[in-house]
Every structure is written in C-alpha cells, then in structure tokens.
VEXMI-701652 format. One record per residue: residue number from 1; residue in one letter; chain; x, y, z of N, C-alpha, C in turn. Coordinates in Angstrom, 2 decimals, padded with zeros to 5 digits. Atoms other than C-alpha are relative to their C-alpha. Layout:
<atoms>
   nudren   guti   mido       npx       npy       npz      capx      capy      capz       cpx       cpy       cpz
      NUM      A      A         X         Y         Z         X         Y         Z         X         Y         Z
...
</atoms>
This chain:
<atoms>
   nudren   guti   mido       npx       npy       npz      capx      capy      capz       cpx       cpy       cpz
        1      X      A   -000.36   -001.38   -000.24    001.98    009.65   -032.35   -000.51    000.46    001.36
        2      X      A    000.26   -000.37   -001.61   -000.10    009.76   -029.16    000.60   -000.60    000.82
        3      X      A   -000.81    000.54   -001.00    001.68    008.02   -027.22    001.19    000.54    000.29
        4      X      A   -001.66   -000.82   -000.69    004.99    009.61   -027.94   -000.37    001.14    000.91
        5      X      A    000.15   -000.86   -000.42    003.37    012.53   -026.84   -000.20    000.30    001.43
        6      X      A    000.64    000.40   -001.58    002.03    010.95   -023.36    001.39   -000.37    000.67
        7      X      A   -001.06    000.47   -000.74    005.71    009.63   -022.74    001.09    001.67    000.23
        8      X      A   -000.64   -001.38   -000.41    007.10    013.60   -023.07   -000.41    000.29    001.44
        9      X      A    001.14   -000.43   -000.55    004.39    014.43   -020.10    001.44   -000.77    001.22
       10      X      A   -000.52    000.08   -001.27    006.37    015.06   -016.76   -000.91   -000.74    000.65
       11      X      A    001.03    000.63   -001.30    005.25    012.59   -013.76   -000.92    000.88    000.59
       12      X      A    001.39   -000.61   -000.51    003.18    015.25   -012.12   -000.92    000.44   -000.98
       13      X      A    001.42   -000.23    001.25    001.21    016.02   -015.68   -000.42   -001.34   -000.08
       14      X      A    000.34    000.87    000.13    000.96    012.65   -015.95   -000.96   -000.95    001.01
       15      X      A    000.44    000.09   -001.45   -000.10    011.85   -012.11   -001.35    000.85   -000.47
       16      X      A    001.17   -000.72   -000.29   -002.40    015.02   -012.29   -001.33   -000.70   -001.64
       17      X      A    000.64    000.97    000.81   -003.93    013.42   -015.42   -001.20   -001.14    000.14
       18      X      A    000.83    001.37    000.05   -004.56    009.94   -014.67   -001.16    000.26    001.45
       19      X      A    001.03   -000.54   -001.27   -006.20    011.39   -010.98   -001.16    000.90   -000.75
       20      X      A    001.13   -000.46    000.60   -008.37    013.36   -013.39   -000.61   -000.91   -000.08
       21      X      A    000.84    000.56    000.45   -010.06    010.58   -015.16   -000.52   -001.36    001.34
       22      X      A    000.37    000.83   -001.42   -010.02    008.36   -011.44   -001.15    001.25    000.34
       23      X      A    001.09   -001.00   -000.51   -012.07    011.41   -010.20   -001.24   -000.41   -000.67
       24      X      A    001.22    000.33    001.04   -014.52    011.18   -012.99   -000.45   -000.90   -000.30
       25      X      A    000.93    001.36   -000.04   -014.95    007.71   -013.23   -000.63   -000.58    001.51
       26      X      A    001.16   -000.05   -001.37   -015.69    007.73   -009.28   -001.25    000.81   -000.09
       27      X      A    000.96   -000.79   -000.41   -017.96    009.81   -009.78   -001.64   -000.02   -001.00
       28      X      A    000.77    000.44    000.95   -019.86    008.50   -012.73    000.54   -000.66   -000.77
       29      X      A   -000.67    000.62    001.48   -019.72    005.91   -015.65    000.18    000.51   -001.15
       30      X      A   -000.79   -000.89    001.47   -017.46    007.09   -018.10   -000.26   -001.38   -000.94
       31      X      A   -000.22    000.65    001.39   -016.80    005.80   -021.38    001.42   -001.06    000.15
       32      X      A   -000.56    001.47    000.16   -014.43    002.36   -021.44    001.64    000.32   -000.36
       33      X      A   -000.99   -000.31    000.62   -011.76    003.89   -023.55    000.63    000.94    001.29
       34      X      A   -000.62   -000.92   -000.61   -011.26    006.78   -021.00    000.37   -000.55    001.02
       35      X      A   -000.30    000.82   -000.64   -010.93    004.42   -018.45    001.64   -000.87   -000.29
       36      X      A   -000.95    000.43    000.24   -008.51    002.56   -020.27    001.00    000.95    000.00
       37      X      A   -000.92   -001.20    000.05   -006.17    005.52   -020.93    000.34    000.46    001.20
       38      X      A   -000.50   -000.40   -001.14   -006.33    006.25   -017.24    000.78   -000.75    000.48
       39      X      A   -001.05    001.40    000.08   -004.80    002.79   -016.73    001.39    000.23   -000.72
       40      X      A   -001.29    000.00    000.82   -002.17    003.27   -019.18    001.11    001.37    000.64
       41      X      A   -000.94   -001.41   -000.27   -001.02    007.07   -017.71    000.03   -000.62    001.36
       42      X      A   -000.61    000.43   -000.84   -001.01    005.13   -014.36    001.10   -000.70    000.15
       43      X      A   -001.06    000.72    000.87    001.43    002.69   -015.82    000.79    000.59   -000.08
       44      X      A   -000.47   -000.92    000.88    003.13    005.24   -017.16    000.99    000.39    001.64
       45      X      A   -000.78   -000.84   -001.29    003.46    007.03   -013.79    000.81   -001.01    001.08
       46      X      A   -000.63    000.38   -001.05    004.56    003.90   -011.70    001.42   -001.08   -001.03
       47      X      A   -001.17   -000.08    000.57    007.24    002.99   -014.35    000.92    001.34   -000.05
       48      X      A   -001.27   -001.04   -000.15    008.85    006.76   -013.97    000.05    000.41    001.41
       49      X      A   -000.38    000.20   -001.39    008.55    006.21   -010.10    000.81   -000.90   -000.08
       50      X      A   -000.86    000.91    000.46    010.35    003.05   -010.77    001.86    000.44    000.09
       51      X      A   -001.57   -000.33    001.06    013.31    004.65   -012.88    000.46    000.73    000.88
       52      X      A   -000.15   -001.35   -000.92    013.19    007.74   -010.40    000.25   -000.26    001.19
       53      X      A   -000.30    000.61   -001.67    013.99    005.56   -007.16   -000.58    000.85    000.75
       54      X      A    000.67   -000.62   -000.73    011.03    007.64   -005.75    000.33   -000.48    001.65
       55      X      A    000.18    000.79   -001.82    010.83    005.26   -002.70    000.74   -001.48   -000.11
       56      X      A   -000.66    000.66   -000.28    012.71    002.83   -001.56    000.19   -001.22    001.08
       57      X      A    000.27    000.67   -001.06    012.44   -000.23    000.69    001.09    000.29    001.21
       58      X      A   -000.46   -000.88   -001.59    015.11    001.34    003.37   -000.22    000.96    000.22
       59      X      A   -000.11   -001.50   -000.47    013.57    004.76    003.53   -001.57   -000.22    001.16
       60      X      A    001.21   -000.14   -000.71    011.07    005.17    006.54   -000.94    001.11   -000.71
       61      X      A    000.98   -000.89   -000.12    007.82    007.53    005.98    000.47    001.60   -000.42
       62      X      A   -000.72   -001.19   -000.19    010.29    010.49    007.07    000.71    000.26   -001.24
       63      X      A   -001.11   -000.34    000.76    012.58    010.05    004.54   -000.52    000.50   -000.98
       64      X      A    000.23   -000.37    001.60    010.16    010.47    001.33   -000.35    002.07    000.24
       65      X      A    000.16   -001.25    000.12    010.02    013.98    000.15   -001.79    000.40    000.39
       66      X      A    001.50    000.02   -000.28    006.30    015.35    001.25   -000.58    000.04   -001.28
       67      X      A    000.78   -000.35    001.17    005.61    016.51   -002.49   -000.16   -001.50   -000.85
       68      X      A   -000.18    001.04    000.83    006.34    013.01   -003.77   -001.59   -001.21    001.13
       69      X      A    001.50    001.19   -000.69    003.65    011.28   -001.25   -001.01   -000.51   -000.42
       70      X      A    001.49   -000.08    000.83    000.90    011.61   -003.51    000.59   -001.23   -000.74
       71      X      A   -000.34    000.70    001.23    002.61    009.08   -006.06   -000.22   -001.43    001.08
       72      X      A    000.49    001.21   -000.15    002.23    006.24   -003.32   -001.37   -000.77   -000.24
       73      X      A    001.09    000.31    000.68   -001.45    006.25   -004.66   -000.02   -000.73   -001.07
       74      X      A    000.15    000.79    001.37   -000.86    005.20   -008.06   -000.40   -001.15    000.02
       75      X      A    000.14    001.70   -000.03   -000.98    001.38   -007.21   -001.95    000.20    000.44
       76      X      A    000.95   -000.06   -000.66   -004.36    002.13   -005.26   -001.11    000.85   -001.69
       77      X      A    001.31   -000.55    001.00   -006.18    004.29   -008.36   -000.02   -001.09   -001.45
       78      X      A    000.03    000.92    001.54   -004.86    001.77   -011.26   -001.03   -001.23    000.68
       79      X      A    000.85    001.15   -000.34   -006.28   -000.95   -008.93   -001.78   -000.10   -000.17
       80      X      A    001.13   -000.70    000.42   -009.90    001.15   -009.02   -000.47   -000.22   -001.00
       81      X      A    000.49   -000.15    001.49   -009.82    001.86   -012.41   -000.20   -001.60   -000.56
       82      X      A    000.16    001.62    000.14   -008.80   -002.20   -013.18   -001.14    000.03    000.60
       83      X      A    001.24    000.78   -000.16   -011.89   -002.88   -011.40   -001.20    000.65   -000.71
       84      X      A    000.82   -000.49    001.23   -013.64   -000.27   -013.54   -000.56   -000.84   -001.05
       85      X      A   -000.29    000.68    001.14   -013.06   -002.07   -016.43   -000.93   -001.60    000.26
       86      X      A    000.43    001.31   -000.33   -013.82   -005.42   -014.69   -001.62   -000.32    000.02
       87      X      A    001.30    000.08   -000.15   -017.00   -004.47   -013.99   -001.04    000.26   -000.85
       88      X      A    000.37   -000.77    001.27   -017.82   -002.69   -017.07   -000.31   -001.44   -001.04
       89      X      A   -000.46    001.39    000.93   -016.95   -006.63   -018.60   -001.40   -000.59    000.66
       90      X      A    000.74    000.14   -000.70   -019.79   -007.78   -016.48   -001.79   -000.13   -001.16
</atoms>
C-alpha cells in the first residue's frame, strides 16, 4: 500500500523528498531504512525522468528547461546515499 502511494507522488514531491533524506543523512547518521527509502524515491525519480524524455543526448545545456536542472542530480545523490549504505555494511 506504500508504495502505491509513493508511485502517485509527482517528480518534484518525489525529488523534493528523496533531497530531504540526502540532506539529513549528510548531515548525520540516520537510520539504514531511511536511507534505503531515499534510494528507492531516487529510483523512482530517474525512472519518471526516463519516461519524461527530461534530457536528451542532442539537447545542449541551453536547451533543458532551467526548472528541470535540478533532476540532473539524482544520479549524483543515489550514488551518496549507495555509499551510505556501503559504509553502514562496514
């Protein structure tokens, strides 16, 4: 049931979201689970960039919309959080 609920969740609730729990785990060790979940709403967000032909390998810099810029992060905070986790395994 949670999950359906996480797949309703527009890309920018979902974006502003998973950048929540990146914030908070930079900033201290969270709890494992919350970690994981930030992983999963990143996921989340670079499968409905994906679908959404956000960006595109022929569009220069210029071409992406400015409000959509923020979403080239995603790859960069799931990578974070993955090492969260990694380290947490440790």
């Amino acid at each position: 049931m949670g999950e359906l609920k996480m797949q309703e969740k527009s890309l920018p609730a979902l974006f502003e979201q998973a950048r929540n729990i990146h914030t908070i785990a930079s900033e201290s060790s969270v709890d494992r689970d919350l970690v994981k979940k930030g992983c999963e709403l990143l996921r989340q967000c670079e499968e409905m960039i994906s679908k959404l032909g956000l960006f595109s390998l022929n569009e220069t810099i210029d071409d992406i919309i400015t409000a959509n810029l923020k979403y080239i992060l995603v790859p960069y905070y799931l990578a974070e959080l993955t090492e969260k986790i990694a380290e947490d395994g440790r």
